[in-house]
ROMAR-391088 format. One line per 4 residues: number of its first residue (from 1); their letters; for each residue y, x, z of C-alpha. Coordinates in Angstrom, 1 decimal, m for minus. Last residue first. Layout:
// ROMAR-391088
NUM = a = Y,X,Z | ... .
This chain:
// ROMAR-391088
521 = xxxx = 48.8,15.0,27.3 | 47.4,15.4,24.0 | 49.9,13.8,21.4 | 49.2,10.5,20.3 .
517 = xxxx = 47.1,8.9,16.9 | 46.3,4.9,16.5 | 49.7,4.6,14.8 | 48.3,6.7,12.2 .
513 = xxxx = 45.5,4.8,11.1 | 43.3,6.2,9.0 | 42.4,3.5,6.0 | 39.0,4.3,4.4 .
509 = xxxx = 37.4,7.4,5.8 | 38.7,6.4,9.4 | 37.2,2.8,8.7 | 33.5,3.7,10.4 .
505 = xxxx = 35.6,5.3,13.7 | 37.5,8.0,14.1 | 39.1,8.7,17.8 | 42.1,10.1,18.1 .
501 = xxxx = 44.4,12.4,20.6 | 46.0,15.0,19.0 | 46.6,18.6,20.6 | 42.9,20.0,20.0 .
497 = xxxx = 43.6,19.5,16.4 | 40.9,17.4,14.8 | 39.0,18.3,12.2 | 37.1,14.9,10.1 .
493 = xxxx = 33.6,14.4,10.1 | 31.6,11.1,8.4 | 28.2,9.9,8.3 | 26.8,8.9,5.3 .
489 = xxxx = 23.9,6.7,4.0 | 21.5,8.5,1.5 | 20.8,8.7,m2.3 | 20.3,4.9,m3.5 .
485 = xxxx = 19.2,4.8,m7.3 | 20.6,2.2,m8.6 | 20.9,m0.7,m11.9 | 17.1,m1.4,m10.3 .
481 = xxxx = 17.3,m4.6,m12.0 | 13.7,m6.7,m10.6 | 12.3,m4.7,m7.8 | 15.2,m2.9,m5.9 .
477 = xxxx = 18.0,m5.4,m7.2 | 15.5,m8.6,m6.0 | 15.2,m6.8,m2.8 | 19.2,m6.5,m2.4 .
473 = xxxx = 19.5,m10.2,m3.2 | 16.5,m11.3,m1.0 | 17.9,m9.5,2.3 | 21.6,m11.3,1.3 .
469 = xxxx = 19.3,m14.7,1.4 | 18.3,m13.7,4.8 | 21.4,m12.8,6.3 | 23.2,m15.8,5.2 .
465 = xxxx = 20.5,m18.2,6.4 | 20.7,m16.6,9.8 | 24.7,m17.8,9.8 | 26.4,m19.3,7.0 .
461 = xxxx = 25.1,m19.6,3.3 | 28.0,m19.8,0.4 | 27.9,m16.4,m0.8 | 24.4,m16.1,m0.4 .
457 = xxxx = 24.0,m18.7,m2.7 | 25.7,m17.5,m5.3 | 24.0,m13.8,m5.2 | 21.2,m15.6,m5.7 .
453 = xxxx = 21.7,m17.8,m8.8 | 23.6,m14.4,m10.0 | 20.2,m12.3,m9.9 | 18.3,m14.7,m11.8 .
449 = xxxx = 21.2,m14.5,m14.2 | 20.6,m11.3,m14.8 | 23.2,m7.8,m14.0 | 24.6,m5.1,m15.7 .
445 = xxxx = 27.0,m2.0,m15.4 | 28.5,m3.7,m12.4 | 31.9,m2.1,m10.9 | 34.3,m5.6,m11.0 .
441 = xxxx = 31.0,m7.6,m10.9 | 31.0,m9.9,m14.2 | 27.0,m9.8,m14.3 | 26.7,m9.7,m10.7 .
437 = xxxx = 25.7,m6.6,m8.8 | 28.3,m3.9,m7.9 | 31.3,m6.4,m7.2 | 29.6,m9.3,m5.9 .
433 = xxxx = 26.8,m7.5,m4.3 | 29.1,m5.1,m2.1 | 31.7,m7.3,m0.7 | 29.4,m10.0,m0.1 .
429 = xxxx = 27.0,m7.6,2.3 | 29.4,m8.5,4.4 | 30.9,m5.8,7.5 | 34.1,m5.5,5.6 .
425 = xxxx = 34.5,m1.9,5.7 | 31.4,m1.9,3.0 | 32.0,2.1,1.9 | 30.5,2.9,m1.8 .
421 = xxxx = 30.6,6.9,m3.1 | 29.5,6.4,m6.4 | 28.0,8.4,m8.7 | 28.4,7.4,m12.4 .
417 = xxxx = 25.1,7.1,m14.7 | 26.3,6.3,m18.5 | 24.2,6.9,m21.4 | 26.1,8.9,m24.0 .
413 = xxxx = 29.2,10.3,m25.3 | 30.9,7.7,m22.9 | 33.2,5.1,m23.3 | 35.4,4.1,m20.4 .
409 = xxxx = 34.5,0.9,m18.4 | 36.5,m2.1,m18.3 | 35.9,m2.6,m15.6 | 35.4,m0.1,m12.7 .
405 = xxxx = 34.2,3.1,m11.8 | 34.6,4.7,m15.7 | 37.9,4.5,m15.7 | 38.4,5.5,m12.0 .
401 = xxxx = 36.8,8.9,m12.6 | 39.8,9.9,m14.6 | 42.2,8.9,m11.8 | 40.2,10.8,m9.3 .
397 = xxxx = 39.7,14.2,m11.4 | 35.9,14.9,m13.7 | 33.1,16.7,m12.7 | 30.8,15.6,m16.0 .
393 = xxxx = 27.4,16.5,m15.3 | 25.1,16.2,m19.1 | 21.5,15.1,m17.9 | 18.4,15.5,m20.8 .
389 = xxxx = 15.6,13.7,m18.7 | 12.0,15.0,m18.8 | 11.9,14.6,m15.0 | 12.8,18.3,m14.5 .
385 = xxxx = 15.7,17.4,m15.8 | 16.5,14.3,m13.5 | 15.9,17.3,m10.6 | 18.2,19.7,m12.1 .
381 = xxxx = 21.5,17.6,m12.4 | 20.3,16.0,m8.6 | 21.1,19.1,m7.8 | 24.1,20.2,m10.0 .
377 = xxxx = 25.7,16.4,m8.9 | 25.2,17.3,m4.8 | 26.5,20.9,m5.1 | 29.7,19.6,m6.6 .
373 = xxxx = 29.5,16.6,m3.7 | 29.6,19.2,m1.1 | 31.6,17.3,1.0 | 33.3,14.0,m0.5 .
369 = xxxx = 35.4,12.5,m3.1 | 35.9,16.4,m4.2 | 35.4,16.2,m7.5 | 34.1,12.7,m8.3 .
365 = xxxx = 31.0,12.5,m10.2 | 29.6,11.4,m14.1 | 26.5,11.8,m15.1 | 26.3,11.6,m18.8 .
361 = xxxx = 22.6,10.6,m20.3 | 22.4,12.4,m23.8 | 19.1,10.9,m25.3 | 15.9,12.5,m25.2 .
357 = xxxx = 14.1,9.6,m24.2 | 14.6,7.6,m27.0 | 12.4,4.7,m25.9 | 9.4,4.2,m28.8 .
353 = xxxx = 6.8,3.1,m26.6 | 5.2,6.6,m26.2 | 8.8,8.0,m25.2 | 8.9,5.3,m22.7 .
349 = xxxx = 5.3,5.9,m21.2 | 6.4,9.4,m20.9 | 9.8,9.1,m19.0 | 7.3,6.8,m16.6 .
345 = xxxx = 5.0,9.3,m16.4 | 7.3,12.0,m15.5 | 8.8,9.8,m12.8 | 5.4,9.2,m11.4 .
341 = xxxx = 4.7,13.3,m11.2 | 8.1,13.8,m9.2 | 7.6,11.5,m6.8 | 9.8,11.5,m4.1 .
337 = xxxx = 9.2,8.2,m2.7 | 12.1,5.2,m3.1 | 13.3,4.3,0.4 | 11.5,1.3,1.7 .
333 = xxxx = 13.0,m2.0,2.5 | 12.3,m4.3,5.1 | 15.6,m4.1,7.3 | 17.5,m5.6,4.4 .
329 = xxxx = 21.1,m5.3,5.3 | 22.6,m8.6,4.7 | 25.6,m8.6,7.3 | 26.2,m5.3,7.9 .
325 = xxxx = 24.6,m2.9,10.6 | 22.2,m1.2,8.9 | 24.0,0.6,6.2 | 24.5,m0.8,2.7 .
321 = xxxx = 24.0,m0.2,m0.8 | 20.1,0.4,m0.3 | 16.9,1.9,0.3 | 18.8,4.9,1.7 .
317 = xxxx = 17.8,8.2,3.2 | 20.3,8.7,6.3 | 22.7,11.2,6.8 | 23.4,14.0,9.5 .
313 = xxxx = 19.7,16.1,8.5 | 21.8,18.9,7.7 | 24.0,17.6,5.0 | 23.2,19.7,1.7 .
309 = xxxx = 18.9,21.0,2.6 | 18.1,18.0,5.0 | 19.9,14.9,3.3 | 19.0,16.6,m0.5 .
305 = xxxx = 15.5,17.5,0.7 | 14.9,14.0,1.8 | 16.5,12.4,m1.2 | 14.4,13.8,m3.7 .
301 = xxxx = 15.4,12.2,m6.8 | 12.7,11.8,m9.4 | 11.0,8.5,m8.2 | 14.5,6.7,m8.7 .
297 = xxxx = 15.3,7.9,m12.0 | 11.7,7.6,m12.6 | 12.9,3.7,m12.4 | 15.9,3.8,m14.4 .
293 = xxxx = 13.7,5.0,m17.1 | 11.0,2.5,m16.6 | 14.0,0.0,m16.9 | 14.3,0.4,m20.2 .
289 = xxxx = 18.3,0.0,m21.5 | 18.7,3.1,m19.6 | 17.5,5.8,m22.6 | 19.5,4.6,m24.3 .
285 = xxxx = 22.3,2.7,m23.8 | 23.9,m1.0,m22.5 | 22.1,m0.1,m19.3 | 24.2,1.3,m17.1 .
281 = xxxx = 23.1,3.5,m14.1 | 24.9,3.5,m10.8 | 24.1,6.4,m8.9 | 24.2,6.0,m5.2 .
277 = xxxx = 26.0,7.2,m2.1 | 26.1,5.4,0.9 | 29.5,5.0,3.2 | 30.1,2.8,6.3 .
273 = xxxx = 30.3,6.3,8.0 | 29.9,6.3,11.9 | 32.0,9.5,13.6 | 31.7,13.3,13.7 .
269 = xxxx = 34.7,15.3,14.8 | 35.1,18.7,14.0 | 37.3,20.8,16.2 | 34.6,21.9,18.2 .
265 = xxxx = 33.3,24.4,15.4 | 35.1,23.9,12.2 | 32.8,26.2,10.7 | 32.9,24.1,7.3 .
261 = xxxx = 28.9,23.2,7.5 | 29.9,21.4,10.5 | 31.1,18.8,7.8 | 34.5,17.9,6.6 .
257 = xxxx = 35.9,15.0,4.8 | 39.4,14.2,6.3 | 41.7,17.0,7.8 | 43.8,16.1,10.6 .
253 = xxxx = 46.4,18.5,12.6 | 47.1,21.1,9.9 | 48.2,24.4,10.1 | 47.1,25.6,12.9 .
249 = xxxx = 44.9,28.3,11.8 | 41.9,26.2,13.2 | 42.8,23.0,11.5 | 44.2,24.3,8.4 .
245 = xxxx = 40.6,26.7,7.9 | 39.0,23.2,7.7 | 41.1,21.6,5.0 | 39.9,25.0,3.0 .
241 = xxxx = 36.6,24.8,4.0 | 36.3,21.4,2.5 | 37.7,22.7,m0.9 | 39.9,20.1,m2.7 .
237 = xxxx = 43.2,20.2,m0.2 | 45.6,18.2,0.0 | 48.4,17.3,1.9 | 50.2,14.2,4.0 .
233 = xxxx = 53.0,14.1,5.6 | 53.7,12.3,9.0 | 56.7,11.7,10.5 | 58.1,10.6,13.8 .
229 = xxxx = 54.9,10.3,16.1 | 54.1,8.7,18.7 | 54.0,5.4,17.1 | 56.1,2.7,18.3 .
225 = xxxx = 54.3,m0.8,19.1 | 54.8,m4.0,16.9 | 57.3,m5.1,15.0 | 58.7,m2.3,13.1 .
221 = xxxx = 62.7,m2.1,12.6 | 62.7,1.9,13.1 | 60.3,2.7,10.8 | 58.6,5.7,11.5 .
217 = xxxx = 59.4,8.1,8.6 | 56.2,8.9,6.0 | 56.0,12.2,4.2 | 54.0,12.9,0.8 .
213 = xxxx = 52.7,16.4,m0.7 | 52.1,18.6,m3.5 | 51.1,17.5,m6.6 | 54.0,14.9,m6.6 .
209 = xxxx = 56.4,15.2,m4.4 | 56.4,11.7,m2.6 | 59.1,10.9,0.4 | 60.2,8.9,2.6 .
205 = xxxx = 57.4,6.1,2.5 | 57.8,3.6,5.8 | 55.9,4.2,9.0 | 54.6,1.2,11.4 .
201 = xxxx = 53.9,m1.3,8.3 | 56.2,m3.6,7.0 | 56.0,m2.6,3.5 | 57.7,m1.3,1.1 .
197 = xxxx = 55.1,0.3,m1.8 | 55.8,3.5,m4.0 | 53.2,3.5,m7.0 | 54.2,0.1,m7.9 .
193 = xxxx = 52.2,m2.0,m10.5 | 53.6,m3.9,m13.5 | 53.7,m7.6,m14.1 | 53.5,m9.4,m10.7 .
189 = xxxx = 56.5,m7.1,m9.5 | 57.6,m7.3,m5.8 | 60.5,m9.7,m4.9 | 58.2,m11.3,m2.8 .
185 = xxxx = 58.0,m8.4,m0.3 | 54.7,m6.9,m0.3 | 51.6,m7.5,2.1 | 48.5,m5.5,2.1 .
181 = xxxx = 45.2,m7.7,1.2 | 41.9,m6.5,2.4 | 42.2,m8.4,5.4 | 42.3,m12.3,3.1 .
177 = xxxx = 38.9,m11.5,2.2 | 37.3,m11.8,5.6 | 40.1,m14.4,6.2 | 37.5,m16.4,3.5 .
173 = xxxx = 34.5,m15.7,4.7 | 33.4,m19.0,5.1 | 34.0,m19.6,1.4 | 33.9,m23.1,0.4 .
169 = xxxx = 34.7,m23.7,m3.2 | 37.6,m23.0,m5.5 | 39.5,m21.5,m2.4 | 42.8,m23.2,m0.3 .
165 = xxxx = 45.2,m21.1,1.1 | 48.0,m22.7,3.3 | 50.7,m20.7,4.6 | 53.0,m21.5,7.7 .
161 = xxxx = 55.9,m19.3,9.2 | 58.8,m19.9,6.9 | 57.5,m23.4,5.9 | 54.3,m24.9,3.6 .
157 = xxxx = 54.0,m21.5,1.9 | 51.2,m22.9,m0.8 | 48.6,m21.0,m2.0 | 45.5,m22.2,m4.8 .
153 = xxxx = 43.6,m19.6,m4.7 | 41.6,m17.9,m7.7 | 38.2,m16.7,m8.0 | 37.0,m14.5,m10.8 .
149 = xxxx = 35.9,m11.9,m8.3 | 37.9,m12.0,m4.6 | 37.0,m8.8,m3.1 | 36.3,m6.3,m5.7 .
145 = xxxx = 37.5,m7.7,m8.7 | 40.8,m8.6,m7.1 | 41.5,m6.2,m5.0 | 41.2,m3.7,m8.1 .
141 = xxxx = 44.7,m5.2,m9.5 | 44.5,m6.3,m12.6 | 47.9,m7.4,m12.9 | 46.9,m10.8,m15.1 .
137 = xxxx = 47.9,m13.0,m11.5 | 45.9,m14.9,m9.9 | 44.5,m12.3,m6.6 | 47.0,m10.1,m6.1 .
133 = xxxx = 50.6,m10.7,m7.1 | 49.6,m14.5,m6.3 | 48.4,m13.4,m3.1 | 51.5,m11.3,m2.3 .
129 = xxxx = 53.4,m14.1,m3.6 | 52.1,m17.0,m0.6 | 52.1,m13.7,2.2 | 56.1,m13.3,0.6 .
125 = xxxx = 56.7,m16.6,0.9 | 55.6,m17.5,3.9 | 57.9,m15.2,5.7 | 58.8,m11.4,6.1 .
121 = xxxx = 62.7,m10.8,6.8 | 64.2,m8.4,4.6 | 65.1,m4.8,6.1 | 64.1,m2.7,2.9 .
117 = xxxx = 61.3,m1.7,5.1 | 60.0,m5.2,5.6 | 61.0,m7.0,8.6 | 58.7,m9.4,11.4 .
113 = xxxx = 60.6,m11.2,13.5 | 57.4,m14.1,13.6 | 54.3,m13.8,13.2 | 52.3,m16.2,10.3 .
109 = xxxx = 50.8,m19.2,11.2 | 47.6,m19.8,8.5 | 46.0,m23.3,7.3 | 42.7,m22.6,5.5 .
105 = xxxx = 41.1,m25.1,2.8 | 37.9,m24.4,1.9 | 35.8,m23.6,4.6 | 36.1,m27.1,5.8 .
101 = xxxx = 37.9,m27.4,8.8 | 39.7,m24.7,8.7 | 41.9,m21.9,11.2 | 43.9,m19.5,11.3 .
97 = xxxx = 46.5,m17.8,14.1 | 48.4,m15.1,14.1 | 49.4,m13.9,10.7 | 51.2,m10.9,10.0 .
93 = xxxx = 47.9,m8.9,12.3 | 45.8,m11.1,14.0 | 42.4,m9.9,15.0 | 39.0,m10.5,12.9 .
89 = xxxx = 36.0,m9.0,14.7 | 33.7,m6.4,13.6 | 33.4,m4.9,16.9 | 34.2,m0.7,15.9 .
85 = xxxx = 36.0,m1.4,12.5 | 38.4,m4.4,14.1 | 39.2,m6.2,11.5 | 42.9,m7.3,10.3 .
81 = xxxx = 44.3,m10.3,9.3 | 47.8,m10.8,7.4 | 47.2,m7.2,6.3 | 49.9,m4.4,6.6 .
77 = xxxx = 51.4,m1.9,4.5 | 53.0,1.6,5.4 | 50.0,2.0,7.8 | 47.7,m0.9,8.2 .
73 = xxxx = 46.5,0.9,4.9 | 48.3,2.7,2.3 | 47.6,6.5,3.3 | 43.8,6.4,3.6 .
69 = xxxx = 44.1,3.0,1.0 | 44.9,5.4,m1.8 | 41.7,7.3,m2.2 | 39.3,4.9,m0.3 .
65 = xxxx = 40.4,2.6,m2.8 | 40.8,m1.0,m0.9 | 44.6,0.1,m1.2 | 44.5,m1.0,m5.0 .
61 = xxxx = 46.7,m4.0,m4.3 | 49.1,m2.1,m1.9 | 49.6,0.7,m5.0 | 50.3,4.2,m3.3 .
57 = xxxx = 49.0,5.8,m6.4 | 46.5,8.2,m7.3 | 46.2,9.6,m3.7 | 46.5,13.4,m3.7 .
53 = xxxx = 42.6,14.5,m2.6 | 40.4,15.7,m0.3 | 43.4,15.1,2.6 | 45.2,17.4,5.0 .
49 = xxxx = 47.5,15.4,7.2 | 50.1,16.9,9.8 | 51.1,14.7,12.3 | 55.1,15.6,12.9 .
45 = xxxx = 57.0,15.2,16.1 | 55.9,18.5,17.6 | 55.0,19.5,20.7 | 52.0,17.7,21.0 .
41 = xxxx = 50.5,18.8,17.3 | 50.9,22.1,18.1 | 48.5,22.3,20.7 | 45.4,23.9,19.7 .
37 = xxxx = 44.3,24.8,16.2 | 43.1,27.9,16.9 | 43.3,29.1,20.7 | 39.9,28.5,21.7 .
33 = xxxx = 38.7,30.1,18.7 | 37.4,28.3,15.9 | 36.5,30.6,12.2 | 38.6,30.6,9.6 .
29 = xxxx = 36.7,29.9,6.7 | 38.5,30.6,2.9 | 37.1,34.3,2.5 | 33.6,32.4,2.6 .
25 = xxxx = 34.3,29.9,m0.6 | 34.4,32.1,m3.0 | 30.7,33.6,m1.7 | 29.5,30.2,m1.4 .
21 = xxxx = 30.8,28.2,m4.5 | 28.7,30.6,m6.2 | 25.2,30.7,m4.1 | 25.6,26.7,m4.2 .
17 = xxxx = 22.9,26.3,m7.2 | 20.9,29.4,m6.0 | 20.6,28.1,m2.6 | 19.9,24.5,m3.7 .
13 = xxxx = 16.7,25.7,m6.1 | 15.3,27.8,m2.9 | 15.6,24.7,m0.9 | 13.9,22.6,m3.0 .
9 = xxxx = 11.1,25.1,m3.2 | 10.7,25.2,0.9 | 10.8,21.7,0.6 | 8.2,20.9,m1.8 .
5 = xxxx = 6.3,23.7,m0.2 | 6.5,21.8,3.1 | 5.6,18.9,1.1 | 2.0,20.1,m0.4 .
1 = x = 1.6,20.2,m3.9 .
């Protein structure tokens, strides 16, 4: 068969998948004008957010969710260190200064006449609990499994303004890690979690009605610079066309998650994602517990009719969990072919050897974690099908989804396969392996000890030899485990009023900075 015809019948399969959505969907779009969506923004002192989804908590140590962390991050909470998503560099944030001599022990001077929004003064002590809260403590936060994994710090607040964190072993990424922690007030539980955070970040939480929206107050007592604006409240909105009709009626100055797809004409904003999209597929069950199956899982998904057909050609095809530009990314590796004949094989080959083939594999996806994901799960639904597999699609709510994201997992009918929607921020390929490839990995379905060995010593490598033992790890996955199959690497939209000034960059989908936004001259 030749590939155009490939195409052309992918295509035909993806139109009358979508044809529903569509025709419910049109009466939504508002198409631009040069009027819609213009300056309202400016002469008011409210940013409007519309959002994909009502954040499942405001939690600081589960801000590294995309979900919460959009509202959370450098925004009502801070970091001691912060990195700058368009160089990659560290910058001082609560702390100003760090510094080792060993990779192992880290001295930190925190700023000074900095309050929390309950007007306490921040010191040592809360930095010293908020790691405690975070990282040793029983709280189970996700920070912890996906940044900092069984590892525990010693901390010490030596004075008001000086903190000492020591790790188990040298870890030269160390502040890395320490940027995806949001600072709380000492006082702050280490038993139960908080949906309502104080902070000491430029706006302060006025305001959560539930289901229908939040509003943030600039805090008067912040540190650094004033924001532009007053307030901000946030909305949500499931239906990308939806968010994008609030942009060019007016009625909303942001809206995350939008393609051009969502006629938001020259309101849309394109920017570098950090974001791929994969399946994860455990292998505790039938039929994934032989790796030929998760193998024609891989030969069956057509990922260049998905990125041309769903996203317009915008995304990438990936060979892997993280975009070229982080630390690690192996340049070497090859997209899995569409092959839909090989994946047949395979299933057969399995069956022949006694693999229950036919078993109940449930595919479980995020409504509305990202455009056209619905579409994306009934697609790839049909393909594994067509590969001899039986596929159940469960479109299940954020907080549900969670239980099956990380550990411990929920129990499912059947075989497990999540998609996941996985954004490296950090710019180190150790923020993905460790949590989505060692055997304890906060979101691992499996892993070998082969596997760990190398994971372990990328971890610890500096330099070139970091890089090249992060290419072997992601190699090893591809050969070896093959707990994946890599869909595409993202890039991201939001809608912009013409009346705000910002530009997104590869963190906008994960913490979006309102202190960053101004009204249009």
């Amino acid at each position: 068969m030749s590939s155009l015809r490939t195409q052309g019948q992918f295509a035909l399969r993806l139109s009358a998948v979508a044809a529903g959505g569509t025709l419910l969907l049109s009466g939504c779009s508002v198409a631009n004008s040069e009027s819609a969506g213009g300056a309202t923004a400016a002469s008011s002192d409210t940013i409007r957010v519309v959002l994909q989804q009502e954040p499942p908590t405001l939690e600081p140590c589960e801000a590294n969710l995309t979900s919460t962390g959009v509202v959370d991050r450098s925004t009502i909470t801070e970091p001691l260190i912060e990195r700058n998503p368009t160089s990659g560099e560290l910058e001082p944030k609560l702390a100003t200064e760090w510094e080792s001599k060993d990779n192992k022990a880290w001295t930190l001077t925190l700023r000074e006449g900095v309050k929390f929004h309950d007007g306490s003064d921040f010191t040592a002590e809360d930095a010293a609990a908020t790691i405690e809260r975070a990282v040793n403590s029983k709280l189970g936060c996700n920070v912890e499994g996906y940044v900092f994994g069984d590892q525990d710090l010693d901390v010490k607040a030596v004075n008001d303004t000086t903190l000492q964190v020591t790790a188990q072993e040298a870890d030269p990424i160390l502040p890395l890690r320490l940027s995806f922690l949001e600072v709380v007030p000492a006082e702050t539980s280490d038993t139960e979690k908080v949906r309502e955070p104080i902070g000491t970040g430029p706006y302060q939480l006025e305001q959560w009605d539930a289901g229908q929206k939040i509003t943030l107050a600039r805090f008067d007592g912040y540190w650094g610079e004033k924001p532009a604006y007053a307030k901000a409240e946030y909305q949500w909105r499931a239906e990308s066309s939806v968010r994008a009709a609030m942009i060019t009626s007016g009625e909303a100055d942001i809206a995350t998650g939008l393609s051009p797809e969502d006629n938001i004409g020259d309101l849309g904003v394109s920017y570098p994602n950090n974001e791929t999209v994969a399946l994860r597929m455990h292998s505790d069950t039938a039929p994934f517990n032989d790796i030929r199956i998760r193998q024609a899982v891989n030969y069956a998904i057509d990922k260049e009719g998905i990125v041309a057909s769903l996203y317009g050609g915008r995304d990438k095809v990936a060979a892997q969990l993280v975009p070229s530009g982080v630390v690690g990314h192996n340049e070497s590796l090859q997209a899995w072919p569409f092959d839909l004949e090989k994946a047949k094989q395979l299933v057969a080959e399995a069956k022949a050897d006694g693999v229950d083939t036919s078993a109940q594999i449930d595919m479980v996806v995020r409504s509305a974690q990202f455009p056209k994901i619905e579409e994306l799960g009934q697609v790839l639904q049909e393909q594994l099908t067509q590969a001899g597999l039986n596929v159940k699609l469960q479109m299940l709510e954020t907080s549900q989804h969670l239980t099956y994201q990380v550990r411990p997992f929920a129990k499912s009918d059947g075989a497990l396969m999540l998609m996941t929607q996985h954004g490296n921020q950090a710019g180190d390929a150790a923020f993905t392996v460790d949590q989505y490839m060692r055997t304890d990995g906060a979101q691992s379905a499996f892993g070998t000890p082969e596997l760990d060995a190398l994971i372990k010593k990328a971890d610890a490598a500096t330099g070139e030899d970091r890089q090249k033992a992060f290419e072997e790890v992601f190699s090893y996955q591809n050969d070896k485990v093959v707990q994946f199959a890599h869909i595409a690497h993202q890039t991201g939209m939001i809608g912009k009023a013409a009346g705000v000034n910002y530009q997104p960059n590869s963190s906008t989908g994960d913490e979006l900075r309102l202190a960053e936004m101004t009204p249009a001259s």
